[in-house]
C-alpha positions in Angstrom: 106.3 109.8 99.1 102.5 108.1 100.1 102.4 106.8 103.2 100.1 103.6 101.9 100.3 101.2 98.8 99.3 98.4 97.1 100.2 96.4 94.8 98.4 92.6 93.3 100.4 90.1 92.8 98.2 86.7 91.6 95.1 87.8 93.0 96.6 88.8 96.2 96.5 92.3 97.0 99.8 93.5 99.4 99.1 96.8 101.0 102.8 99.0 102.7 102.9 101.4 104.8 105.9 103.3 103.6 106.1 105.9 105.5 109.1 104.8 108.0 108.0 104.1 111.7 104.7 104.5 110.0 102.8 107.0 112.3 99.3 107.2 112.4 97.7 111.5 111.6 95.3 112.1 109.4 96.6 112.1 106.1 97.5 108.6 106.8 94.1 107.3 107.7 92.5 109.1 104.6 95.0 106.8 102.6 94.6 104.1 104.0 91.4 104.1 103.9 91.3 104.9 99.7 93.7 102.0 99.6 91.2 99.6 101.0 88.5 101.1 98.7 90.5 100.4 96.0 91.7 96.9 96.5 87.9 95.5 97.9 86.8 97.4 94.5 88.9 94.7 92.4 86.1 91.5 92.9 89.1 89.1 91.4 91.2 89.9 94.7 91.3 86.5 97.2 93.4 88.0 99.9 94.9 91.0 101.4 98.3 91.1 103.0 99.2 94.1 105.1 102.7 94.4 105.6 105.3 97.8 105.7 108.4 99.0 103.7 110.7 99.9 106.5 113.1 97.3 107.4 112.6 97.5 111.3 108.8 99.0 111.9 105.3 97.5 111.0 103.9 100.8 112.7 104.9 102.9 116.0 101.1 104.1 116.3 99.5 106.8 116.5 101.7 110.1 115.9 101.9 111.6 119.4 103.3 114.8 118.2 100.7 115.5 115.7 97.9 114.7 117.7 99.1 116.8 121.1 99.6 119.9 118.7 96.0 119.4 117.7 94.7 119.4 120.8 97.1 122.1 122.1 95.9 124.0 119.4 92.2 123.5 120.3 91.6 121.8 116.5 89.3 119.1 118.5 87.5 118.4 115.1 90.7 117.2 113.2 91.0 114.6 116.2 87.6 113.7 116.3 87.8 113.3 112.9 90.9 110.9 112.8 89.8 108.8 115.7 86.9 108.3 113.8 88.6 107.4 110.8 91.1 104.6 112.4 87.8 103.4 113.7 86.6 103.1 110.2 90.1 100.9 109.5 89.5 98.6 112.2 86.1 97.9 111.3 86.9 97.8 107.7 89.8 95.1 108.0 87.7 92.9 110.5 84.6 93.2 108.3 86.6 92.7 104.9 85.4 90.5 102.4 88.4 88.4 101.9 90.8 87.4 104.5 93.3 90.0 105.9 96.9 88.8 106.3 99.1 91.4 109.1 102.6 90.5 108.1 104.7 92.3 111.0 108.1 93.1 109.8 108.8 94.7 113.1 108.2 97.0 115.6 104.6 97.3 116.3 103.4 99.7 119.0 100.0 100.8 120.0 98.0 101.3 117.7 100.4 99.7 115.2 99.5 96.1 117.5 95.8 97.4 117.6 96.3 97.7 113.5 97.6 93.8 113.5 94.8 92.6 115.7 92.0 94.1 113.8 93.5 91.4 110.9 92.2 87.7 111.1 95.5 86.1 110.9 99.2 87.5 111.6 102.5 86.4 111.4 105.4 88.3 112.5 110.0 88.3 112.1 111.8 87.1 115.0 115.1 88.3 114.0 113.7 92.2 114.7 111.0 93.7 116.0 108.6 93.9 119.6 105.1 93.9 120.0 103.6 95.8 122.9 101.2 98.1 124.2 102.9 101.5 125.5 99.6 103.3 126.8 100.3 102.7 130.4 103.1 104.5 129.9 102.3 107.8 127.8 99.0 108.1 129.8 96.7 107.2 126.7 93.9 104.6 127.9 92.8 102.3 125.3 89.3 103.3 123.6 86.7 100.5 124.4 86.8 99.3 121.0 90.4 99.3 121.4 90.5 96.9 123.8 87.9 94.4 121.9 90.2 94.4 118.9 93.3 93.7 121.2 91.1 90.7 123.4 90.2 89.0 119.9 93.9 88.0 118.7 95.3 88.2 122.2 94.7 85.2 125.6 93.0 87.1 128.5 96.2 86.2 130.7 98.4 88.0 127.9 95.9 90.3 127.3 95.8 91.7 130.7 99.9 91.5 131.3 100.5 93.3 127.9 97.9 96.0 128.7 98.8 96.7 132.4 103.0 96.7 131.9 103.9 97.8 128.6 105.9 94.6 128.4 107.4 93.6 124.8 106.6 90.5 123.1 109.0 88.9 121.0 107.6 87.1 117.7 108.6 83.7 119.7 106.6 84.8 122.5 103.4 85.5 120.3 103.3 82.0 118.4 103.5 80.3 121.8 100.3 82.1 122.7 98.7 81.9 119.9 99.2 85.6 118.8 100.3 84.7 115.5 100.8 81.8 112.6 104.5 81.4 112.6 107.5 83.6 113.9 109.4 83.7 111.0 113.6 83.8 110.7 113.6 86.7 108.7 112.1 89.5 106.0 112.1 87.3 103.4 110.4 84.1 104.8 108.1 86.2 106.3 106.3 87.4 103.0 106.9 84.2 101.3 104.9 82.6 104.6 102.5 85.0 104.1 101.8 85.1 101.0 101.8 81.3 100.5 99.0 81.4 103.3 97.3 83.9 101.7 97.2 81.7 98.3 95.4 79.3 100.1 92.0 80.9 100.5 89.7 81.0 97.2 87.0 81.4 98.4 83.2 83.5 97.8 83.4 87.0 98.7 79.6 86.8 100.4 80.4 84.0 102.9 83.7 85.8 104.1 81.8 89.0 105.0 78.4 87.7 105.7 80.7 85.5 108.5 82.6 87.9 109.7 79.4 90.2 110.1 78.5 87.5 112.9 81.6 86.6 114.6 82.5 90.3 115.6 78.8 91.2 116.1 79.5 92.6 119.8 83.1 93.9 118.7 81.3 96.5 116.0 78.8 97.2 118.9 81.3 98.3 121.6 83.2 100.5 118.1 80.1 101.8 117.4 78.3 102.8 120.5 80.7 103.2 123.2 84.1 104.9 121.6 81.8 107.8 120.5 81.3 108.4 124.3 85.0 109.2 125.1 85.9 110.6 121.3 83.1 113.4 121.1 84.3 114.2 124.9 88.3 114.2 123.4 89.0 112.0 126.7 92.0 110.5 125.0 94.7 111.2 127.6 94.6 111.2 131.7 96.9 112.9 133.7 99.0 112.1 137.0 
């Protein structure tokens, strides 16, 4: 089964992950990153929703498992190589010449949030599903980058609670901050939200990404010349 799809419906494209909890490894990266390429090839697409199949996770984050057998097996080139490539997602969804639509349909940790927050708009269920940050807890520290993606959909006061506890956010939490659109009742008012949102923008490829170019100027800066500092170093975890 792929781990990514899409699908156009109108001229909105809906990407899944389909992969269960939806843990990020390398073969998912390479396909989600063909998926985009696909989808910003087809010049009649308006929109792009980003939503997953399973009916209780957006996307748990990066897969822990995978990546600590990698580095206990020394392969430090297939890490380097996936960091890079999620980097390549977050700057291709917050660069994308249409707007991007995160649909969270539940639980969505880590990198899963980070994966949301590289979108420009989000809504999110309310009858299942958290949002959080677990790093402080699993002894991962956020990449600089990382923590620009997370600071442009998140309040510095939330910012700084969500990154230093852990804590979950429910969908009802994140609309009163400003998070997301609309906590929606359920699955199915969810996409139609979404997608109804999504409808709504018709609008000149050129302006969307010449725009966006600007707006996230110093966010592709930070991606681009600070992460390389801790990836090519592989300073991804810290220890008691």
């Amino acid at each position: 089964m792929p781990k990514v799809t899409w699908k156009k419906e109108n001229r909105i494209a809906v990407m899944e992950m389909c992969n269960g909890p939806n843990r990020m490894n390398q073969v998912f990266s390479q396909v989600f990153n063909q998926c985009l390429d696909q989808i910003q090839e087809d010049t009649d697409i308006r929109a792009l929703v980003l939503t997953a199949t399973d009916e209780k996770n957006f996307s748990q984050g990066i897969d822990v498992e995978w990546i600590g057998q990698k580095v206990q097996d020394k392969d430090n080139d297939t890490v380097k190589a996936f960091m890079y490539d999620m980097n390549k997602i977050f700057k291709r969804l917050l660069l994308f010449p249409v707007p991007v639509i995160a649909a969270i349909n539940g639980h969505a940790f880590g990198n899963g949030a980070i994966l949301s927050c590289a979108c420009d708009f989000r809504f999110m269920k309310k009858d299942r599903g958290f949002f959080c940050f677990p790093e402080v807890d699993v002894g991962i520290p956020f990449l600089p980058g990382m923590i620009a993606f997370v600071r442009k959909a998140v309040p510095e006061h939330l910012f700084n609670r969500m990154i230093l506890s852990g804590q979950r956010m429910t969908a009802e939490e994140l609309e009163a901050n400003n998070v997301i659109i609309k906590a929606c009742a359920n699955q199915e008012i969810l996409m139609t939200e979404a997608l109804a949102f999504a409808a709504a923008f018709d609008k000149k490829r050129g302006i969307f990404r010449e725009l966006k170019q600007r707006m996230h100027k110093d966010l592709i800066r930070v991606l681009e010349e600070q992460d390389p500092v801790y990836i090519d170093a592989l300073n991804l975890f810290v220890a008691d």
